[in-house]
VOLODREN-653055 format. One line per 3 residues: for each residue x, y, z of C-alpha. Coordinates in Angstrom, 3 decimals. Example, Ala and Ser with C-alpha at 12.3 -4.5 7.8 and 13.67 -1.06 7.14 Angstrom:
<recs>
12.300,-4.500,7.800 ~ 13.670,-1.060,7.140 .
</recs>
This chain:
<recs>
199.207,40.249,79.927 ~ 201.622,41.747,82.416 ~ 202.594,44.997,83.291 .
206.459,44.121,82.826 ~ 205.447,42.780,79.393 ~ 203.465,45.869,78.682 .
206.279,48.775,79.349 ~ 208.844,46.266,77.259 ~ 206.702,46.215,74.532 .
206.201,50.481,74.322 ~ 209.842,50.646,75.003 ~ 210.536,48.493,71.443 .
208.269,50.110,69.588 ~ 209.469,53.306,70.388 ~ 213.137,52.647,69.652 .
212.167,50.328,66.576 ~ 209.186,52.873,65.098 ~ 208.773,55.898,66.498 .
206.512,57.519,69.293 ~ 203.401,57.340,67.496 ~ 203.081,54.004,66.359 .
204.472,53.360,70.212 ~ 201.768,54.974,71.337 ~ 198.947,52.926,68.713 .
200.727,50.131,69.942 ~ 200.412,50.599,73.522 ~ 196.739,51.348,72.899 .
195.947,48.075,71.157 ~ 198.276,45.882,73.876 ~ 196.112,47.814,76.937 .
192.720,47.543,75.240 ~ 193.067,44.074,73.266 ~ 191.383,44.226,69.489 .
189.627,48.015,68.764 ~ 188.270,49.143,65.443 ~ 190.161,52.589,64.435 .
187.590,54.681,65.348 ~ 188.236,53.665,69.302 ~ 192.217,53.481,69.038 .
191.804,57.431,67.410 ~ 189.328,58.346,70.145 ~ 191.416,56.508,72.915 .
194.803,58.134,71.601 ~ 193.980,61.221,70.448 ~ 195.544,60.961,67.613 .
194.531,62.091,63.658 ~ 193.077,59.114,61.980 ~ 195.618,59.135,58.799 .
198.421,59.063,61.817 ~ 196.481,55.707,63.256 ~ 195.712,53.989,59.907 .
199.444,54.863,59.125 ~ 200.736,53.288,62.365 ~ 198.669,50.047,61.693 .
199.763,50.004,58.480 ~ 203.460,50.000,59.455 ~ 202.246,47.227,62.179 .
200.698,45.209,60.135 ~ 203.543,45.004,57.496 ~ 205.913,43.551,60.153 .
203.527,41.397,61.362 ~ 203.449,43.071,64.979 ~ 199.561,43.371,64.545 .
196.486,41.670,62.615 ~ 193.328,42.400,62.204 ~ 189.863,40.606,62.799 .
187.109,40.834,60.671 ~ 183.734,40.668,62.672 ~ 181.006,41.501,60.156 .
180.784,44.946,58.636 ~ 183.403,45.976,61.321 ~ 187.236,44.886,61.420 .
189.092,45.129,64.477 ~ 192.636,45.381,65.043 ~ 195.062,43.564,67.473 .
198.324,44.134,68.425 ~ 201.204,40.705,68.952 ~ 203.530,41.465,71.827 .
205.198,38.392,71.356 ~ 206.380,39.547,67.575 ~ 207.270,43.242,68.928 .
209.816,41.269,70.860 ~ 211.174,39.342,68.092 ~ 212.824,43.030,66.772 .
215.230,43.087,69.341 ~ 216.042,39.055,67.616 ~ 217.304,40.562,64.691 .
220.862,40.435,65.464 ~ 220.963,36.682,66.311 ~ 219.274,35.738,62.788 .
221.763,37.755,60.993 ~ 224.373,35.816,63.036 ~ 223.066,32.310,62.288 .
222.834,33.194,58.457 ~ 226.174,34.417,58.343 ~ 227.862,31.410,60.281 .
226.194,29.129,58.489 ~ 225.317,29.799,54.962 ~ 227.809,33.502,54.679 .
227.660,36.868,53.944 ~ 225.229,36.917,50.767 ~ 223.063,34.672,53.239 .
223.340,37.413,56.103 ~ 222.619,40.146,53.606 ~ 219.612,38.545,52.098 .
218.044,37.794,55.279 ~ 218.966,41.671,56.453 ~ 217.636,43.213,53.575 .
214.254,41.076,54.036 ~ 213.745,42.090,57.488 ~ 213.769,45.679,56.675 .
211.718,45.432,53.905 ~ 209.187,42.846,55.792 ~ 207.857,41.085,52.443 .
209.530,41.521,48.810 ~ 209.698,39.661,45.729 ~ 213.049,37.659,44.832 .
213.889,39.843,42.211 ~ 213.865,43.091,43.331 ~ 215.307,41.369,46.599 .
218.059,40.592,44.814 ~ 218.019,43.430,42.486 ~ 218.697,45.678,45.619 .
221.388,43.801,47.521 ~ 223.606,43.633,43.906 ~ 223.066,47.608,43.304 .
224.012,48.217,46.452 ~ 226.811,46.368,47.004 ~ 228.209,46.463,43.158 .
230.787,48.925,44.226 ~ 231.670,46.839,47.183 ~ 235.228,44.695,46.143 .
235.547,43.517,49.900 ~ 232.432,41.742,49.745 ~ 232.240,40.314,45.706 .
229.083,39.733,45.402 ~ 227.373,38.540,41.871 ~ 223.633,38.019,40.904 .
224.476,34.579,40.555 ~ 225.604,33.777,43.940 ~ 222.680,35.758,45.500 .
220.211,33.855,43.228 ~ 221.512,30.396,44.598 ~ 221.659,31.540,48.058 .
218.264,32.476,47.771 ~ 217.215,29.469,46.318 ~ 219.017,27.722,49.064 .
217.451,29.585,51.539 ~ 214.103,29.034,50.656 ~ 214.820,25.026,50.465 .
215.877,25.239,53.792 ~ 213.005,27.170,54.251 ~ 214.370,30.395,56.131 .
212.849,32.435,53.902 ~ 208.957,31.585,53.002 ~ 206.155,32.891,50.745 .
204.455,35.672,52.304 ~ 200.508,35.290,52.424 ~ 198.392,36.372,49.895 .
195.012,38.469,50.546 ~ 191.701,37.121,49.266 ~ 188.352,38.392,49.228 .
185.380,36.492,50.799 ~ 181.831,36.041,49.045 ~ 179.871,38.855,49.669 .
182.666,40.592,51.678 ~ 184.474,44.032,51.008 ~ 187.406,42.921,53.627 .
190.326,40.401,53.102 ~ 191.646,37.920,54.279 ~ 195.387,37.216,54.801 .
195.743,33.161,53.312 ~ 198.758,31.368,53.830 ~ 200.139,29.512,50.818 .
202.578,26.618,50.184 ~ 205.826,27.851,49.418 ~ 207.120,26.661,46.122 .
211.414,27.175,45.505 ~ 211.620,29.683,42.600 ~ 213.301,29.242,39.162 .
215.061,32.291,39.300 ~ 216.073,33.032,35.288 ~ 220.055,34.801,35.720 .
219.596,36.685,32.359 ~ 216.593,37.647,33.346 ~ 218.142,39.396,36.710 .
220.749,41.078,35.151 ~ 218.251,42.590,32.844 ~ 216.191,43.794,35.998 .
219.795,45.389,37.573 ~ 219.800,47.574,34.851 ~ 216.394,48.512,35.067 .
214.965,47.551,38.294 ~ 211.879,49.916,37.143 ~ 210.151,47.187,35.232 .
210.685,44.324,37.208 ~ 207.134,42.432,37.482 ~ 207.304,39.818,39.759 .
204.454,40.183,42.312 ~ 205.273,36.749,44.475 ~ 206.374,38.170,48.361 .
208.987,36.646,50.667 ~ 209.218,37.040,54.160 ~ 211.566,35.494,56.867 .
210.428,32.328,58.296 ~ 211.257,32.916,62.209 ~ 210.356,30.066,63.101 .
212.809,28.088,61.406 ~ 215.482,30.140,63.184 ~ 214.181,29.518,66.222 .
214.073,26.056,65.623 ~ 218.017,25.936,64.804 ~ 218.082,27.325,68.684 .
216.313,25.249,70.422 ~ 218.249,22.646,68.431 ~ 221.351,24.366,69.317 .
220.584,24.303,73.155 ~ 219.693,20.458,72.969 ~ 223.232,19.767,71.562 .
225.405,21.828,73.393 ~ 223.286,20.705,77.101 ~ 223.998,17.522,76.372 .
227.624,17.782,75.282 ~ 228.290,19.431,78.402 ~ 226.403,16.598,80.458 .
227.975,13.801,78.945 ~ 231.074,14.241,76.041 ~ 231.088,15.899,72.253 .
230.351,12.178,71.168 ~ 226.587,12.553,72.720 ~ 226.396,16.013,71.684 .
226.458,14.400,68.001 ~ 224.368,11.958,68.441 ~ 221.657,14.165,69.696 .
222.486,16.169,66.406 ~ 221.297,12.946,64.569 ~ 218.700,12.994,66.742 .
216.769,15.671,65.576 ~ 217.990,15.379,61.852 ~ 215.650,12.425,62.048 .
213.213,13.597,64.048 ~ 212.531,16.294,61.687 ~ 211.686,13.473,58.850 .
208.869,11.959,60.411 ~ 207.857,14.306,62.998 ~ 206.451,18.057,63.183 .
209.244,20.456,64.460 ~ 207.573,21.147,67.477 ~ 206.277,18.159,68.142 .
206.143,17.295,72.339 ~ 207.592,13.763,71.329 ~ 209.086,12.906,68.309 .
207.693,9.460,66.707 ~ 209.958,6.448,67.187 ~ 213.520,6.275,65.420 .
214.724,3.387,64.463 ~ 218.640,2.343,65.812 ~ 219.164,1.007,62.230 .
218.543,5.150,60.936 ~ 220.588,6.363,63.245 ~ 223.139,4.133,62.347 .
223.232,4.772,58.980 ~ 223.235,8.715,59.970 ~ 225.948,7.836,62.032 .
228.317,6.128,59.106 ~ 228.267,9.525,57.075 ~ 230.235,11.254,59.835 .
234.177,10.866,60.598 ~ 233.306,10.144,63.617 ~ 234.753,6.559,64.349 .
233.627,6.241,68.077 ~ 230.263,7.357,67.071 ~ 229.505,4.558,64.925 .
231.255,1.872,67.652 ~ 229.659,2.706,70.180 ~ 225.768,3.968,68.822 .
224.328,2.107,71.215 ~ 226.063,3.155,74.165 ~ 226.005,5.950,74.163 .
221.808,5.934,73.746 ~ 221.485,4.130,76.757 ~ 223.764,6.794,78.869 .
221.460,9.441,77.000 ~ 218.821,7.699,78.410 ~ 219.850,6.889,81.865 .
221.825,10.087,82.426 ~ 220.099,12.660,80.098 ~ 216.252,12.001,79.665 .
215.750,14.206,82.860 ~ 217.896,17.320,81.889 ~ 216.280,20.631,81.140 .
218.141,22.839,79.930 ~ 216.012,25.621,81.037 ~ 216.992,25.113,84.589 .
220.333,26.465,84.009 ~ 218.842,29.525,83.466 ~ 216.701,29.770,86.910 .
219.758,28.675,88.479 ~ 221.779,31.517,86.683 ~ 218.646,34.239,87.760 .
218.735,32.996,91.401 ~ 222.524,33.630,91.558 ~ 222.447,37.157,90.126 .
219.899,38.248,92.184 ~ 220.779,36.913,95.446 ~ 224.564,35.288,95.151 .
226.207,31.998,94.754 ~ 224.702,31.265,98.599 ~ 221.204,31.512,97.606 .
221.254,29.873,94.438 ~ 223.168,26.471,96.419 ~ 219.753,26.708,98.681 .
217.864,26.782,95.680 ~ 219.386,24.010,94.105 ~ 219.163,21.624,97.269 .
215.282,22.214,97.300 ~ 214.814,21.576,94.185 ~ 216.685,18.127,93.867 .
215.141,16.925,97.768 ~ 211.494,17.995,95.790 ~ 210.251,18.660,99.729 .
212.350,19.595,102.712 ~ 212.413,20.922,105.944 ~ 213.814,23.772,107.042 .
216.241,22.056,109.395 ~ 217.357,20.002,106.633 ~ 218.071,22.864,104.659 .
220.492,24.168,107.210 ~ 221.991,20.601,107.548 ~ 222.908,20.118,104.199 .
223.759,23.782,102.949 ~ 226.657,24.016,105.045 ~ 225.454,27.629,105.565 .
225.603,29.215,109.591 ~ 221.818,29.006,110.428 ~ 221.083,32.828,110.654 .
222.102,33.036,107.301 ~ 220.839,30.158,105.929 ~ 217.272,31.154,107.026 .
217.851,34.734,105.759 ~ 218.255,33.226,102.488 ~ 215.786,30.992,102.424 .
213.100,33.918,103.561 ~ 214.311,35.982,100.857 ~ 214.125,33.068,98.422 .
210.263,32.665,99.395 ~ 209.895,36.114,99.057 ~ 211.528,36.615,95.630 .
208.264,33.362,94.600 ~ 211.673,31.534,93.961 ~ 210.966,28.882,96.546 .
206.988,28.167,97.845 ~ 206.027,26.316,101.659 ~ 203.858,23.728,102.270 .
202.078,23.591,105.924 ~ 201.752,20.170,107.246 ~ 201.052,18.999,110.837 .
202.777,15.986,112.682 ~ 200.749,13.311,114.179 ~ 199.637,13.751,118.186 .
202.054,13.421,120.534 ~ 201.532,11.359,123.779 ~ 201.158,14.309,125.410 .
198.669,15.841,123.194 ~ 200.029,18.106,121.531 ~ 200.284,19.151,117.536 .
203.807,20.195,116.361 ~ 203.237,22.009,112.551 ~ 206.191,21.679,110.419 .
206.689,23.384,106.924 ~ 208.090,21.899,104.060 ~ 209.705,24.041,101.441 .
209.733,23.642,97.699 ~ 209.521,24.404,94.325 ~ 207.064,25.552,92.069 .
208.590,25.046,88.672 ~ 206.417,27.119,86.649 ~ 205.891,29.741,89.137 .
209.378,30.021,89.473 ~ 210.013,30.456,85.795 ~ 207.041,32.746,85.242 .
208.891,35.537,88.261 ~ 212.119,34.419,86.215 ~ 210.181,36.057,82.830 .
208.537,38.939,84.290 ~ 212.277,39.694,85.522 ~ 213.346,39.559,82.193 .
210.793,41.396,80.230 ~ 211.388,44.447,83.449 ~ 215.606,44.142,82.408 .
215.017,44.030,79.003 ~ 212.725,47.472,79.728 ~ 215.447,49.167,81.189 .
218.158,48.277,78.920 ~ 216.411,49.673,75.912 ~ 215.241,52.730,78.291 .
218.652,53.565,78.871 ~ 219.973,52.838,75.299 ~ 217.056,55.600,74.274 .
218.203,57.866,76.554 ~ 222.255,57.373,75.534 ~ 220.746,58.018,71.772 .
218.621,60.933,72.590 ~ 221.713,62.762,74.932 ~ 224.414,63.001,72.129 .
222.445,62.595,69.121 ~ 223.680,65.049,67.567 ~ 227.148,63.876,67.906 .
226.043,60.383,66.537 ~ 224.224,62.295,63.892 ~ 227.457,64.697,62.784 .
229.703,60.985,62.948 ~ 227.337,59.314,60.712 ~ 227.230,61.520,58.073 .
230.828,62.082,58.393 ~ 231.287,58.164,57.925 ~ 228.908,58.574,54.949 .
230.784,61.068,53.419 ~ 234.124,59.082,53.719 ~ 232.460,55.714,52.135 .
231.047,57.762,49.227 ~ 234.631,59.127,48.800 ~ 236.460,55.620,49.048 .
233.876,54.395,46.544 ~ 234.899,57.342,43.965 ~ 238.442,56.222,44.670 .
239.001,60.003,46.236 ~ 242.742,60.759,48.271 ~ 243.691,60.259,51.054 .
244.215,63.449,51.935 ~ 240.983,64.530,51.136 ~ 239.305,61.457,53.214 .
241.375,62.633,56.263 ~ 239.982,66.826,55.871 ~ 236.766,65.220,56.315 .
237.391,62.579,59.295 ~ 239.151,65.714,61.207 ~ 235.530,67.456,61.091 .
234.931,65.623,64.066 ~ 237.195,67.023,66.716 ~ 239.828,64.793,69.517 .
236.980,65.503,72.361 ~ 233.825,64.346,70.223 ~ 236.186,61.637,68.615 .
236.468,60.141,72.793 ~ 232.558,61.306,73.752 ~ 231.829,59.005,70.516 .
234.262,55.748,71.692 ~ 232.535,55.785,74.818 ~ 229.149,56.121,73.431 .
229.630,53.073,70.941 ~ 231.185,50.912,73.731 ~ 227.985,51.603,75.872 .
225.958,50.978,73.703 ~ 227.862,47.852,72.193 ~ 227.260,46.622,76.428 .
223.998,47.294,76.120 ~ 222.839,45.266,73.017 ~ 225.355,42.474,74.329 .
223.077,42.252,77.255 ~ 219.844,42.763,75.806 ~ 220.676,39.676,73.301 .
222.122,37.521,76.387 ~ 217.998,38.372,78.248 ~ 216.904,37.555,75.201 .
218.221,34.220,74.700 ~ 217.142,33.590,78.574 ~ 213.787,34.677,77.316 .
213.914,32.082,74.428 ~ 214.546,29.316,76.789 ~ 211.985,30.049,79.207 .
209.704,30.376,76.812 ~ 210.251,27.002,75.604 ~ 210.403,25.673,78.773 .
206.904,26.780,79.012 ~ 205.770,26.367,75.666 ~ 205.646,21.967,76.516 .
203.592,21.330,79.469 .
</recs>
């Protein structure tokens, strides 16, 4: 694992669970699987501080743990460390697409990590009782659940079972069956959410989400290659390809025209239906060979070295192999320059050169020529490392915006506290406003400036992260 990956990966945990499970963390990612003895030795740390830390790891599903006869090591999943800074985009996607008892379901899941319906549910209606703005009832939140389970967003969280002859568990994944939630039975468990005895766990199904963005790339790539119309049908697309193929699949089983057809009648979509076939065989002349993840390169390539670089970069990669005098030909770049770039390209691992020698000359002599081009998957792999290095720094910096005025985020939210508690009792005005002057005009500014930095900041650490998403993907079918 890299290095990049490896100070990303501290930096989340830190922000996301404190300093020492950070530093548990970083222990297990540098070492691979220990047993606790070796990650308290290693770390320095008291053992009920390590078991704690792999506790809180485990119940987030940032770690697991291996059982290798009387001994049972434990090993730490970057890959799911980086799926904290994801949160934002799954609240997003539950909101637009199922609502607000949706996003708050899925929000209060991901803090708790596993919990049973009802006390799930139990929790979100306490909580928000008070809340008119919102209106939420038990009976809304049961079918949302319900629904989100069918659509399966939400999943059954594994169960532990003991081996013959073993004294340590194993974590078993079970089929997750849609619950028949009883409504008088919830309102009983509102009142007293003490004796509430369900013991069957949920946990988010990320997976699914990230399915819905992958799907959402596919769509919206195409729509911008061709029109809206093949947008939709590549929506259809993948509707079917999800009946008779598995989500990930690296080729979907054949579709018949006839099913897409009959997809294609349900929508109000008149030129759809007329022209079907058309528009499959433009998708298949014209789109077949898009990726997607390309944009993305190009996108990198332009940041880092301007608009200049990035037209070098695309002319190599659509000639496959070229010389350099071609490149200067066709860039329409002065030559100086042009090679500049194109140095800085190789050096960046952007570009790659191939040696090759001409055939003798009369008079004897061997010219050697190099031809540049890409590497695809080297190219995307510098691309990642970038990433995971930006995404470092951005939650570095947001740290160290948190940790300078602290104390005046602190005082502001217990001040906003405060005021909700008092709009809740139904308290003045007047009364609301001697507590909001607390904070003074100067910390009132520090604070505006604060929140809009670090509103920038997670802006641009979700915009690496859905570069990261596609890359990975990219990757992820050989």
């Amino acid at each position: 694992m890299s290095h990049q990956l490896g100070r990303l990966v501290a930096q989340i945990l830190q922000r996301y669970c404190g300093e020492i499970v950070e530093k548990v963390g970083n222990d297990l990612f540098m070492y691979g699987s220990k047993p606790i003895a070796m990650i308290v030795k290693s770390t320095g740390l008291p053992r009920t501080q390590v078991i704690e830390s792999l506790r809180t790891l485990m119940k987030f599903d940032l770690a697991i743990f291996e059982a290798t006869g009387p001994h049972v090591d434990y090993k730490l999943l970057p890959d799911n460390v980086l799926l904290l800074i994801r949160y934002p985009r799954y609240l997003l996607q539950m909101k637009s697409k199922y609502g607000t008892e949706a996003e708050l379901i899925i929000e209060e899941l991901l803090q708790q990590a596993t919990c049973s319906a009802t006390l799930l549910l139990v929790t979100i209606a306490n909580k928000y009782k008070d809340d008119k703005d919102k209106n939420l009832t038990i009976v809304t939140l049961k079918d949302t659940f319900i629904s989100l389970a069918t659509a399966a967003y939400i999943q059954q969280a594994p169960v532990a079972e003991m081996k013959e002859g073993s004294e340590i568990p194993n974590l078993v994944q079970v089929a997750t069956i849609v619950p028949d939630l009883d409504t008088r039975a919830l309102m009983q468990a509102m009142a007293n959410p003490a004796d509430i005895k369900d013991n069957i766990y949920w946990k988010v199904n990320y997976d699914r989400f990230h399915q819905d963005f992958r799907d959402d790339i596919m769509i919206k790539a195409m729509t911008r290659r061709i029109d809206d119309t093949a947008g939709e049908v590549m929506r259809l697309l993948l509707q079917q390809m999800y009946l008779s193929s598995a989500a990930w699949a690296e080729e979907s089983n054949a579709i018949p025209v006839t099913d897409l057809r009959e997809s294609s009648r349900l929508t109000d979509k008149i030129l759809l239906h007329q022209h079907l076939e058309h528009y499959l065989k433009v998708m298949e002349e014209n789109g077949a060979g898009f990726i997607r993840r390309a944009d993305v390169l190009d996108h990198v390539v332009t940041e880092r070295l301007g608009s200049k670089a990035a037209r070098i970069f695309r002319l190599i990669r659509a000639k496959k192999y070229v010389e350099e005098e071609d490149i200067q030909k066709n860039a329409m770049l002065p030559n100086k320059e042009c090679k500049q770039l194109t140095y800085k390209l190789l050096e960046e691992h952007f570009i790659s050169v191939q040696p090759m020698r001409k055939s003798q000359q009369v008079s004897g002599t061997q010219k050697g020529i190099y031809l540049y081009h890409v590497k695809l998957f080297e190219a995307l792999h510098v691309c990642r490392e970038m990433c995971y290095s930006s995404l470092h720094n951005l939650s570095r910096a947001r740290s160290q915006l948190v940790s300078e005025h602290g104390r005046a985020l602190d005082k502001q939210r217990r001040v906003r506290t405060i005021v909700h508690g008092m709009r809740m009792r139904s308290e003045t005005e007047e009364s609301i406003n001697d507590v909001l002057e607390t904070l003074t005009p100067p910390e009132v500014n520090l604070l505006a400036q604060v929140e809009k930095q670090l509103k920038q900041l997670s802006t641009a650490e979700l915009e690496l992260d859905r570069n990261l998403f596609i890359l990975n993907w990219y990757l992820h079918y050989p």
